[in-house]
N, CA, C and O of each residue as an XYZ file, in Angstrom:
396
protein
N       0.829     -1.180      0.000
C       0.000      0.000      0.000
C       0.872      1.242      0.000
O       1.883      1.229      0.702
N       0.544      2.423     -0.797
C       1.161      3.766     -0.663
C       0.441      4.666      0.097
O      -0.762      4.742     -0.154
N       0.830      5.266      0.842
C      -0.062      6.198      1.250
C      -0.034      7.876      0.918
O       0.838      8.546      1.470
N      -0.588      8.250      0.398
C      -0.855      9.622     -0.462
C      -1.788     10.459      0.311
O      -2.963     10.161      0.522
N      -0.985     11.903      0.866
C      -1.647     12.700      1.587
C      -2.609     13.858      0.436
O      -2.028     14.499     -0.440
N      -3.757     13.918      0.610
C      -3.940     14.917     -0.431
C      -4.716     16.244      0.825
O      -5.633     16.238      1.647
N      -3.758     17.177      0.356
C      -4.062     18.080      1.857
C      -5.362     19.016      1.496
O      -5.755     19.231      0.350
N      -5.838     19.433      2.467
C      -7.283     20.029      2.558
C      -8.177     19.336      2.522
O      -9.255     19.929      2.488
N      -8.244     17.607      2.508
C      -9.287     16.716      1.739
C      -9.744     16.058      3.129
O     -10.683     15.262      3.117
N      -8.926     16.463      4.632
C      -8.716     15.365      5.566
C      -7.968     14.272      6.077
O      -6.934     14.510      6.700
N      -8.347     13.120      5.900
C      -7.353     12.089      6.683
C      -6.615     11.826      5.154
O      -6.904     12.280      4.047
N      -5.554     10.907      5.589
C      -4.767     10.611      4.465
C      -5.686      9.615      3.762
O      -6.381      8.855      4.435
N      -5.709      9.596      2.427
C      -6.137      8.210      1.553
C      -4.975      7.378      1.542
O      -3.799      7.694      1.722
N      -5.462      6.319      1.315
C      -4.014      5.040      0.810
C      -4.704      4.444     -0.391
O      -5.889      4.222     -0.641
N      -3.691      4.275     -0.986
C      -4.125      3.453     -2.989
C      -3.203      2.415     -2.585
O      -2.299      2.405     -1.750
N      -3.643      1.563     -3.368
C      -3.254      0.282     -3.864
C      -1.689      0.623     -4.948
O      -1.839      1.407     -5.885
N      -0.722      0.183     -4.789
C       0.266      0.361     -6.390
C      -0.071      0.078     -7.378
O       0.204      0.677     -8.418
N      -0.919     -1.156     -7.240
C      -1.031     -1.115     -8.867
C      -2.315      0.166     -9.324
O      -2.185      1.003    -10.217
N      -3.284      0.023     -8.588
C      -4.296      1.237     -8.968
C      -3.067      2.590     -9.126
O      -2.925      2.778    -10.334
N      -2.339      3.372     -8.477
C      -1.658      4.153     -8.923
C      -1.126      4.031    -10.230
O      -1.757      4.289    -11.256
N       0.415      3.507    -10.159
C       0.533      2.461    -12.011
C      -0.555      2.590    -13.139
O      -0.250      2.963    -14.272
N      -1.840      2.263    -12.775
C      -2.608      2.424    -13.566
C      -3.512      3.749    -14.198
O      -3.996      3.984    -15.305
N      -3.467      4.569    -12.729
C      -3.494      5.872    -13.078
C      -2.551      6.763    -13.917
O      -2.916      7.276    -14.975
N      -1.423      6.904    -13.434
C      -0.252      7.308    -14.071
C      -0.396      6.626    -15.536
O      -0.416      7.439    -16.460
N      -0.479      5.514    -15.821
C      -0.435      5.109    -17.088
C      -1.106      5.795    -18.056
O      -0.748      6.391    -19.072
N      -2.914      5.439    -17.146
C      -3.491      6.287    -18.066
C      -3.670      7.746    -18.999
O      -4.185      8.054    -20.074
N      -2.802      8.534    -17.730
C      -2.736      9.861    -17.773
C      -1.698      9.943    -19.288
O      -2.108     10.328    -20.383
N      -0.447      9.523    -19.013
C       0.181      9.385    -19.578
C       0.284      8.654    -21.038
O       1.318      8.250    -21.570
N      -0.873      8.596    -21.483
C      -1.440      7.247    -22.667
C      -2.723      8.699    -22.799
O      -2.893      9.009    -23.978
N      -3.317      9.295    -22.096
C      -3.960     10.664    -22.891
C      -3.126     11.668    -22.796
O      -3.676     12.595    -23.389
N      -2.205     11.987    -22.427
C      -1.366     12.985    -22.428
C      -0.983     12.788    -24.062
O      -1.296     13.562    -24.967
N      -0.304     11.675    -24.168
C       0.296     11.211    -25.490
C      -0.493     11.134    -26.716
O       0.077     11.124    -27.806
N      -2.140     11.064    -26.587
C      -2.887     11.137    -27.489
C      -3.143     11.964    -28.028
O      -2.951     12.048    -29.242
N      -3.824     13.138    -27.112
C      -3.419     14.723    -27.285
C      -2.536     15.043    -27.822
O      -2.951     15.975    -28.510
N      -1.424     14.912    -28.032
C      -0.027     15.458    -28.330
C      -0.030     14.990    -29.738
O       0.531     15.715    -30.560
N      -0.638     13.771    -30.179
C      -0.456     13.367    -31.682
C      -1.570     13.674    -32.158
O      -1.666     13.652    -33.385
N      -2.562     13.993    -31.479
C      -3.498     14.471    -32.543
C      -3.344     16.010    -32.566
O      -4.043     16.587    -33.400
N      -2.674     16.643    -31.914
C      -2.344     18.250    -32.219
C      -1.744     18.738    -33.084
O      -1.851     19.731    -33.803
N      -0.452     17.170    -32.830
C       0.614     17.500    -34.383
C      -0.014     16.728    -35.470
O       0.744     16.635    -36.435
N      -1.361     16.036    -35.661
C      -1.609     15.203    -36.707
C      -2.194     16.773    -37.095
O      -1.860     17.123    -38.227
N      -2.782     17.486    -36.547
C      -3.742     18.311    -37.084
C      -2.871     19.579    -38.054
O      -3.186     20.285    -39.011
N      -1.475     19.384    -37.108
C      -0.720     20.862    -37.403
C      -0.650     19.948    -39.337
O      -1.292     20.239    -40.346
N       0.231     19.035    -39.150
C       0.461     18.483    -40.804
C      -0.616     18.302    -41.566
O      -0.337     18.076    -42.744
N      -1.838     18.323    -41.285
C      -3.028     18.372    -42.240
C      -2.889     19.838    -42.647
O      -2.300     20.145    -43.683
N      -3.456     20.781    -41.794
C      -2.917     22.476    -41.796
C      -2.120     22.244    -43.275
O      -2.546     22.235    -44.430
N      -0.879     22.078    -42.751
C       0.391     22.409    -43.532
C       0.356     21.594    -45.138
O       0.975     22.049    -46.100
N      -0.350     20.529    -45.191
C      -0.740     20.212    -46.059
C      -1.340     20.532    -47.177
O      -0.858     20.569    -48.309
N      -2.415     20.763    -46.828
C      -3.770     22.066    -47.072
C      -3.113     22.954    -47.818
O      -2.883     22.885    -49.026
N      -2.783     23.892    -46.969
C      -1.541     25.224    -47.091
C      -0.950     25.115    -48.854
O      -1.162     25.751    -49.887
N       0.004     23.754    -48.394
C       0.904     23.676    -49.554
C       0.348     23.337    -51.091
O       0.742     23.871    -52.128
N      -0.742     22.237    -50.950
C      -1.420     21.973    -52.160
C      -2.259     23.578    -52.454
O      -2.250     23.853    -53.654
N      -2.748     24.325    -51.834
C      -2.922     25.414    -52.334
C      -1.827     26.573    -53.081
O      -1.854     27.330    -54.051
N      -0.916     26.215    -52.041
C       0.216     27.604    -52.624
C       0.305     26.408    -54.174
O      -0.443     26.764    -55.085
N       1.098     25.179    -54.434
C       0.897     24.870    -55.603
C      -0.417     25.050    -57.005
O      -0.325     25.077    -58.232
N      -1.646     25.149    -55.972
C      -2.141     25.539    -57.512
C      -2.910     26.921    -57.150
O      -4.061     27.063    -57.562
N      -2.432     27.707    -56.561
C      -2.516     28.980    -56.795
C      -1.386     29.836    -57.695
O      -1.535     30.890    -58.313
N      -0.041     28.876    -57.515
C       1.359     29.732    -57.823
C       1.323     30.628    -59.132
O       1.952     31.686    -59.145
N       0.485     30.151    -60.389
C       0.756     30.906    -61.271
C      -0.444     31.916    -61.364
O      -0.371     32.718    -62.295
N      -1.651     32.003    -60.452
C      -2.453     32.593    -60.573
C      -2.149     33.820    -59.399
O      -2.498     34.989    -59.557
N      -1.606     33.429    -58.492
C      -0.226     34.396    -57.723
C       0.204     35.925    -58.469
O       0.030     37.142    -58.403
N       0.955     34.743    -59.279
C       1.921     35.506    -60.176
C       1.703     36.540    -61.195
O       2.494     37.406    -61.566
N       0.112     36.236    -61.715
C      -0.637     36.638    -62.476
C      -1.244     38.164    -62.135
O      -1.176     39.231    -62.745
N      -1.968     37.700    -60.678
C      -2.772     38.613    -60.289
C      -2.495     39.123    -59.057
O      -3.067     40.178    -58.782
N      -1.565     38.516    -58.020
C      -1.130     39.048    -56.705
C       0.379     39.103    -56.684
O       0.941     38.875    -55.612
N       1.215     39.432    -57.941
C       2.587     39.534    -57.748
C       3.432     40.932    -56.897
O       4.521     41.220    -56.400
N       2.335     41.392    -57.101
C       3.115     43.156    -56.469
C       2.325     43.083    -54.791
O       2.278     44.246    -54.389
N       1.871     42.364    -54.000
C       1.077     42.051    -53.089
C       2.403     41.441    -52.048
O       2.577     40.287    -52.441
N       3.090     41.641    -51.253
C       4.577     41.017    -50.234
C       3.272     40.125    -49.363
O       2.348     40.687    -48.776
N       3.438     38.859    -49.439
C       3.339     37.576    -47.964
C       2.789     38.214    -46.993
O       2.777     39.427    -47.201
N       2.261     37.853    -45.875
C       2.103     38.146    -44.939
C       0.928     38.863    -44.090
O       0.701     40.054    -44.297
N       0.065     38.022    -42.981
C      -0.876     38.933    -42.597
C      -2.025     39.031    -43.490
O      -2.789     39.966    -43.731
N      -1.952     37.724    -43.960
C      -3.406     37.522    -44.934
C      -3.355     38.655    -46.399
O      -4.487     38.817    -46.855
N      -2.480     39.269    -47.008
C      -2.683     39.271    -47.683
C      -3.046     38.997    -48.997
O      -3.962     39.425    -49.699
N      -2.070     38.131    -49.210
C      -2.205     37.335    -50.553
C      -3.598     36.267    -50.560
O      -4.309     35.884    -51.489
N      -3.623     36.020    -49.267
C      -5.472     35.752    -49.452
C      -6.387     36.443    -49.641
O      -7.462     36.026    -50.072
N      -6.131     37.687    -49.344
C      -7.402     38.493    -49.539
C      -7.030     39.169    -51.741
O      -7.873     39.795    -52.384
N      -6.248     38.936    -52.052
C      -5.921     39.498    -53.173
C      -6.709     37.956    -53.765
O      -7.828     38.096    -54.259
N      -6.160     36.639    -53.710
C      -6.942     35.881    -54.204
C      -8.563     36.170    -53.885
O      -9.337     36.344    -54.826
N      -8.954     36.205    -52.701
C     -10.679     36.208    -52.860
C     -10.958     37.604    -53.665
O     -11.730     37.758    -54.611
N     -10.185     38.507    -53.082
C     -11.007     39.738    -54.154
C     -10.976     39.381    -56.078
O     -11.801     39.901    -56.828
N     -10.137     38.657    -56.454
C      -9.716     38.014    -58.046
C     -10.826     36.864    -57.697
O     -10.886     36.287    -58.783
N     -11.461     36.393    -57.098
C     -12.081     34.986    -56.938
C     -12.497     34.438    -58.632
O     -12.318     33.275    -58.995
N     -13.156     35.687    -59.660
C     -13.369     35.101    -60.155
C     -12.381     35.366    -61.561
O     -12.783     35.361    -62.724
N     -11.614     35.492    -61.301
C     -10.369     35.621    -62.586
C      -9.372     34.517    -62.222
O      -8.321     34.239    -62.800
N     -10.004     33.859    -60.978
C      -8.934     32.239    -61.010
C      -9.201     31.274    -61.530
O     -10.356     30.994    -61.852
N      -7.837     30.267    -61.810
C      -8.351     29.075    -62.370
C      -9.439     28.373    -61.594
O     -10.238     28.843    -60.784
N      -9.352     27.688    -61.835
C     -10.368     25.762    -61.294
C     -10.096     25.421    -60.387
O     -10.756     25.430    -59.348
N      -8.480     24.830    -60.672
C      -7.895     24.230    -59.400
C      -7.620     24.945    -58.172
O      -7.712     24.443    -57.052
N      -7.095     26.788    -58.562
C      -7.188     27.718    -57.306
C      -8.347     28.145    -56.512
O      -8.558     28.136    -55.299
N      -8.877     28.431    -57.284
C     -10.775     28.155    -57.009
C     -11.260     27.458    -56.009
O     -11.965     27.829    -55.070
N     -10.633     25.925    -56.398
C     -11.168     25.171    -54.939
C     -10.545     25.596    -54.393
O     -10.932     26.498    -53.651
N      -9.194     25.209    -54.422
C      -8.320     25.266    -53.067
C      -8.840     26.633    -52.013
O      -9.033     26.586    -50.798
N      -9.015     28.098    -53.154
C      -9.370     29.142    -51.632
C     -10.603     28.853    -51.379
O     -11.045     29.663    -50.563
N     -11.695     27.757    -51.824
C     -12.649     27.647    -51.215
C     -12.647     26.414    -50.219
O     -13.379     26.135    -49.269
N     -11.892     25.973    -50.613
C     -11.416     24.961    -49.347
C     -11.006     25.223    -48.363
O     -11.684     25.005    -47.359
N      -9.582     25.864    -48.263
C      -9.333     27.180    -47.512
C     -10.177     27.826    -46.314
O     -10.062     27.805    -45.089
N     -10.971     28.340    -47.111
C     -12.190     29.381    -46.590
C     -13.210     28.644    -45.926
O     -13.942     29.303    -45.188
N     -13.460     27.189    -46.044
C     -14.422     26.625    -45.440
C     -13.779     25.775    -44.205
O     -14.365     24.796    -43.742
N     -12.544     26.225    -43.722
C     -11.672     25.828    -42.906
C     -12.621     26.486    -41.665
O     -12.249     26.404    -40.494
């Protein structure tokens, strides 16, 4: 038996080791789940992202070349062009946008 003071609660509790072990485990088995689905989410993101910058690039170039990165611009230069883009850019900022 361990005995574990948890203060303000009263008398001491006592756990079993393995019930502890098993707590800790668990914690540690959602701690870890969390953590991969945060970074599964960041590489979808980044994914997303990239298949867009690819089929936006020449419609970019076309219509948002004098426009510098940053702070949403070059998105807002694509939606204001929405309809002077191709097909494939088309979806993508509507894909994008329904993020």
């Amino acid at each position: 038996m361990v005995q574990r003071v948890i203060f303000g609660v009263g008398r001491p509790r006592t756990f079993s080791r393995p019930s502890v072990i098993v707590v800790r485990s668990a914690l540690a088995a959602a701690c870890l789940i969390g953590t991969l689905a945060l970074l599964l989410s960041r590489v979808s993101a980044q994914d997303t992202r990239s298949e867009a910058r690819q089929a936006c690039k020449a419609d970019y170039s076309r219509l948002c070349s004098g426009i510098s990165p940053g702070g949403g611009r070059v998105r807002k230069c694509l939606n204001d062009n929405f309809d002077a883009l191709s097909e494939p850019c088309k979806q993508a900022v509507s894909a994008r946008a329904g993020r």
